[in-house]
N, C-alpha and C positions, 0 to 999 in steps of 0.2 A: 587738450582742455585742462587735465589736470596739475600740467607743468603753468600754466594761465592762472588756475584758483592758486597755487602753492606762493607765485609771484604775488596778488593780491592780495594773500593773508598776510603776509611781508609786510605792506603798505597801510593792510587797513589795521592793524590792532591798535587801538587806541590806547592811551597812556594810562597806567593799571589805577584802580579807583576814579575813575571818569567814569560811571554808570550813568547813564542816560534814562530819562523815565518811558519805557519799552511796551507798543503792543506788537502783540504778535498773532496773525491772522492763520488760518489752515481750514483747506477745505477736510482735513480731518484731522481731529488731533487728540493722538493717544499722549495721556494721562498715566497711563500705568499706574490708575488709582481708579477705576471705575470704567465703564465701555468709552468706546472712543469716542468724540465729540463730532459732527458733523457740523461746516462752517464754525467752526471754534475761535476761542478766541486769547490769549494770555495776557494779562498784562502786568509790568513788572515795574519796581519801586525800589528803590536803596540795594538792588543789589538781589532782593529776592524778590517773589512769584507773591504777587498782590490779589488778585483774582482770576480762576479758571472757568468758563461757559460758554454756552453758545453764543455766537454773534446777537443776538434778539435776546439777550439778557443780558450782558453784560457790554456796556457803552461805552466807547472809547477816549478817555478825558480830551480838553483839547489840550496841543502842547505835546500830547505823546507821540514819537515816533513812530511807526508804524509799519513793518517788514511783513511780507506774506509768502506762502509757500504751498504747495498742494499739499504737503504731507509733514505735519508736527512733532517731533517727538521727547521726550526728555532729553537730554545728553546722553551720548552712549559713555558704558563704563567697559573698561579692560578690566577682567577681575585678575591676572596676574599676565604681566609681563616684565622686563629687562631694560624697555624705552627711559633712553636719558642713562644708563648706566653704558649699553650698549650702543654706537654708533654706526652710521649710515658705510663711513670707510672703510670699516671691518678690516681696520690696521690696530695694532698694538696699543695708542695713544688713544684709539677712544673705546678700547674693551677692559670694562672694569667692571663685569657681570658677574666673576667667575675668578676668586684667588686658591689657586691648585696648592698651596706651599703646607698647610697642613690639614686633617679633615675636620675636625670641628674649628669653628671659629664665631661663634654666636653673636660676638662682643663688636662683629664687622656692621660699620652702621653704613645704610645706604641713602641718608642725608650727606655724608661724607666725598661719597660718587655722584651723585646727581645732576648731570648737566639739563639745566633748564631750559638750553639753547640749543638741544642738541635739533638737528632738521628732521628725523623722525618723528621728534615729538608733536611739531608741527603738521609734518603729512597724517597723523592718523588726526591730528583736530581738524583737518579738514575735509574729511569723514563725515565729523559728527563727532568723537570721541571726546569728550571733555573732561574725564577722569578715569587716572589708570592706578593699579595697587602695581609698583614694581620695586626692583630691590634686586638682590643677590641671586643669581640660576641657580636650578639644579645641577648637579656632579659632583660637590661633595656631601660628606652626611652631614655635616651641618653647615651650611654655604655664609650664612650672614641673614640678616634684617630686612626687610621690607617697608614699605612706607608709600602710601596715598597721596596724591596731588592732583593738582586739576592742570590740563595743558596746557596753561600761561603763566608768564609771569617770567620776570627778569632772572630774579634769585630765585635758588630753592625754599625760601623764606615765604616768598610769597606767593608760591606754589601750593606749599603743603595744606595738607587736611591733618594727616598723624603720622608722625615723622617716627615712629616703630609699630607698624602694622601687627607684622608676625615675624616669625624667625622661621629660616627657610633650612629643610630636610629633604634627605634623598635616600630612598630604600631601592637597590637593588641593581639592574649592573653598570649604570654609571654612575654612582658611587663607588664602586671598587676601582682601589686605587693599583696603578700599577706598579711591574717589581714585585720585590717583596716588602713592600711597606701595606699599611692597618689602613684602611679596611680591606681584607683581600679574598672575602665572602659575606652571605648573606648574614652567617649566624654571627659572625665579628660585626658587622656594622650594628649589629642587633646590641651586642655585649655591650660596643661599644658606648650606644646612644645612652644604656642604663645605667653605665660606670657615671656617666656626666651627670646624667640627674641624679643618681645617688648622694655625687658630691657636693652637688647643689643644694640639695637637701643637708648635707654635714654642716657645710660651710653657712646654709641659713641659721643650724640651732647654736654653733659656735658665735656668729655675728650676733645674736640678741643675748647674749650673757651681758649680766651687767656689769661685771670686771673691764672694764677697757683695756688693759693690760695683757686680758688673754683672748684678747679678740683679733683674728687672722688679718693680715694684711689684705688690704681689696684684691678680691677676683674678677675681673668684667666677664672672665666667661661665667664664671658662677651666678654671679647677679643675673645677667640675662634670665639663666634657665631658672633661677630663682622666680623670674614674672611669671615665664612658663607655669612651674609648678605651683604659685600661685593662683592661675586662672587668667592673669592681668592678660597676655600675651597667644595667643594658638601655634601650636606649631603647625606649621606648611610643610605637611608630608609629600613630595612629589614620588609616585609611586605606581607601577603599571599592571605588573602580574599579579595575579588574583591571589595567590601565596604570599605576596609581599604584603598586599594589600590586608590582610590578617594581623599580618605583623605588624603595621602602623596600629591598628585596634588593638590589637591586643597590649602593645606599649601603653597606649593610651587610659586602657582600662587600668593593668599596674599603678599609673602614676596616679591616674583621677586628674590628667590634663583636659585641656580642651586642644583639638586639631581639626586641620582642615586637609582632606583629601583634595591632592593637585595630579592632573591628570588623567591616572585609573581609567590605562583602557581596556583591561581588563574587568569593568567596576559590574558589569551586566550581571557576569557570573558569582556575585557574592552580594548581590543586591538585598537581599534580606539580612546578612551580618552589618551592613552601613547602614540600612534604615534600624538595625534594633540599637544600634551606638549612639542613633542619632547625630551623624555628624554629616558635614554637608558637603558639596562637591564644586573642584571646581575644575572642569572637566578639559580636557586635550582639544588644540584645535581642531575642529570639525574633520577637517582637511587634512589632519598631521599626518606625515610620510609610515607608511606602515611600514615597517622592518626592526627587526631584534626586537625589542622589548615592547615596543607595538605592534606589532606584526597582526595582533588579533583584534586589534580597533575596529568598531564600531561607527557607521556614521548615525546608526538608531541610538547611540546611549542613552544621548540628553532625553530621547522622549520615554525611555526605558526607566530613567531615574525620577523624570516628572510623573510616571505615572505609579511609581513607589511612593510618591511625597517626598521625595529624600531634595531638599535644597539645591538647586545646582545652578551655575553660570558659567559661562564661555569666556577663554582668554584667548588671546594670540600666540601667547607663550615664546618661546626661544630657541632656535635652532641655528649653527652656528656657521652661517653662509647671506650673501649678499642676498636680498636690502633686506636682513635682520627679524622682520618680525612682518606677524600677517595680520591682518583686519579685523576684529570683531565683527564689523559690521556682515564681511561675507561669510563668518563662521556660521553666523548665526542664519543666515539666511540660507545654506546648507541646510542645517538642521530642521528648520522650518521646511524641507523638500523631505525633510526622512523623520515625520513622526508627529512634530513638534506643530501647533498651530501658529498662526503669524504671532498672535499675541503673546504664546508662551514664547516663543523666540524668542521677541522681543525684550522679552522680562528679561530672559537669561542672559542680555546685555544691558539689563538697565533695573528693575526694583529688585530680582532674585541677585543680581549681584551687588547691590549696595547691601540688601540684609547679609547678606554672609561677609560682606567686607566692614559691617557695624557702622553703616553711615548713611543709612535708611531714612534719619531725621534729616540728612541736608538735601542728596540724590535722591536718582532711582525713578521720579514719578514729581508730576508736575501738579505739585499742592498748593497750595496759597502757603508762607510763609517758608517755605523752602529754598533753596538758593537757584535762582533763575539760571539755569543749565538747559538749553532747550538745542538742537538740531533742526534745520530744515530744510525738506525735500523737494524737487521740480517731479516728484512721483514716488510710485514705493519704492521704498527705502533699497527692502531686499532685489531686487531689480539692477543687474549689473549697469545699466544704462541709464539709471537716475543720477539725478548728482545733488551733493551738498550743498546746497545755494544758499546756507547761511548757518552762523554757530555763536551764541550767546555764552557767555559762561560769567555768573554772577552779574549778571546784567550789563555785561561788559561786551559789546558787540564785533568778533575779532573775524569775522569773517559774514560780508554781505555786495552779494553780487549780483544781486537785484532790485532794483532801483523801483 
């Protein structure tokens, strides 16, 4: 069945900016902006979400097309993965997730890697997933750049949402590099990350002298962390052990940056140092292989962290064996068996991960004037035996297999 919808998503995507004027019917249909809607109804316009209500309030123009589903929901969001960087062949030519050659590298942009065509990106859109935050893996201490897109589109052009999300970091043991080369402990990766913002910091108060003459030749890595410690940027600390997880905060604190915990499966046991930081989380897949530095994962976190208040969302994240990358959609529906209510799941793949990915005005939740990203079910979602029988993204209809 799935190798059938994969063939048809093929076929049916239509030609990018061809929006079609779209309703969309569900016998229920979450919002992720108020309780779910019973007989619901969506209709959509230029591309975005025109009006949301019940069937018996809102009338279906004529001329609109008109797709139905049992089960509605916004577009799912990946809040961090590798898709499009990372390949399905898991040979050399299509792994560009992950440059081992030095440990910091800030300055690495992942618009640069981005394959828009890659065939994973397609299998998780037909899920459901219509925007993923991906970019540079964890394993070094500073891997590279990150960047949003939605999962269509020819070029990375006309994919993207923000083509420098965050700058991605790794505390702890795959960051140590091997040999004897830096980083080759916790407290060197630590030294290290502060030598960089220091410099960054140097390099800012040298570059706004107003002698031009004694102003440094550009740094890309310095600018980068220049955004960082500006605020412009967050750093994407990927980090497990609860020790570690200290030392992303407490860097954080030093600098007066903004970060975002990636991971932290260790994050239960320091739940009250993340909730007084106030930074938010974006947590290990549900599923993720417990051993070495996960070993002590959790499949209660997420409901552990939702019931601190501490922001979290579900990624698929990256592990480096065939076919590359796992589901949101089943993360989350884990989660929802250990703690989490269907609807807080749900968030945690769709409005709690746009708020922490700063794009809450477009995604996330299905509002009137938001960008028409919607999914739809032949049943519940979480249900391994339902399937995706349809995906909208900017009211562009790239997958519909019910007539």
């Amino acid at each position: 069945m799935r190798c059938l919808l994969i063939r048809f998503l093929a076929l049916s995507v239509l030609p990018l900016g061809l929006q079609a004027q779209l309703a969309v019917r569900g016998e229920i249909v979450h919002t992720m902006a108020g309780p779910p809607i019973a007989n619901g109804v969506v209709l959509i316009g230029n591309g975005k979400i025109e009006r949301v209500g019940a069937a018996a309030d809102v009338a279906i123009p004529a001329g609109y097309k008109t797709l139905n589903a049992a089960v509605v929901t916004p577009g799912l969001i990946d809040a961090h993965t590798v898709l499009g960087l990372s390949g399905y062949l898991n040979q050399d030519h299509d792994q560009d997730q992950l440059e081992k050659s030095l440990a910091i590298q800030p300055d690495l942009r992942a618009v640069d890697a981005y394959n828009p065509r890659e065939t994973l990106i397609e299998w998780a859109r037909s899920y459901g997933v219509t925007t993923i935050h991906t970019g540079h893996a964890p394993g070094q201490l500073v891997a590279g750049q990150t960047m949003i897109v939605k999962t269509r589109g020819r070029t990375v052009d006309e994919a993207l949402i923000n083509p420098f999300a965050m700058v991605a970091a790794t505390l702890g043991e795959s960051a140590r590099a091997a040999g004897a080369k830096s980083p080759g402990t916790r407290a060197k990766m630590a030294a290290m990350l502060r030598g960089e913002l220091l410099k960054a910091q140097q390099y800012a108060k040298k570059r706004a002298t107003v002698d031009e003459d004694k102003r440094p030749a550009r740094d890309l890595t310095a600018e980068v962390l220049m955004r960082v410690l500006d605020g412009e940027v967050p750093l994407l600390v990927t980090v497990h052990r609860s020790h570690d997880i200290l030392t992303a905060l407490r860097i954080a604190e030093e600098f007066d940056i903004k970060i975002v915990l990636d991971g932290v499966a260790e994050a239960y046991e320091v739940i009250d140092q993340i909730k007084q930081a106030r930074v938010p989380v974006i947590l290990h897949p549900t599923m993720y292989r417990a051993g070495g530095e996960t070993e002590n994962l959790s499949f209660e976190t997420a409901s552990k962290l939702q019931a601190a208040g501490i922001p979290v969302a579900l990624q698929s994240g990256f592990e480096s064996y065939v076919p590359k990358s796992r589901l949101v959609l089943f993360e989350a529906a884990v989660a929802a068996a250990n703690g989490l209510s269907f609807e807080q799941a749900l968030g945690t793949i769709t409005i709690e991960a746009a708020g922490i990915l700063g794009i809450a005005d477009r995604a996330g939740s299905l509002e009137a004037g938001k960008d028409a990203d919607l999914a739809l079910y032949d049943g519940d979602p979480f249900e391994y035996t339902t399937h995706c029988i349809g995906v909208v993204i900017e009211g562009e209809v790239v997958s519909d297999i019910v007539k």
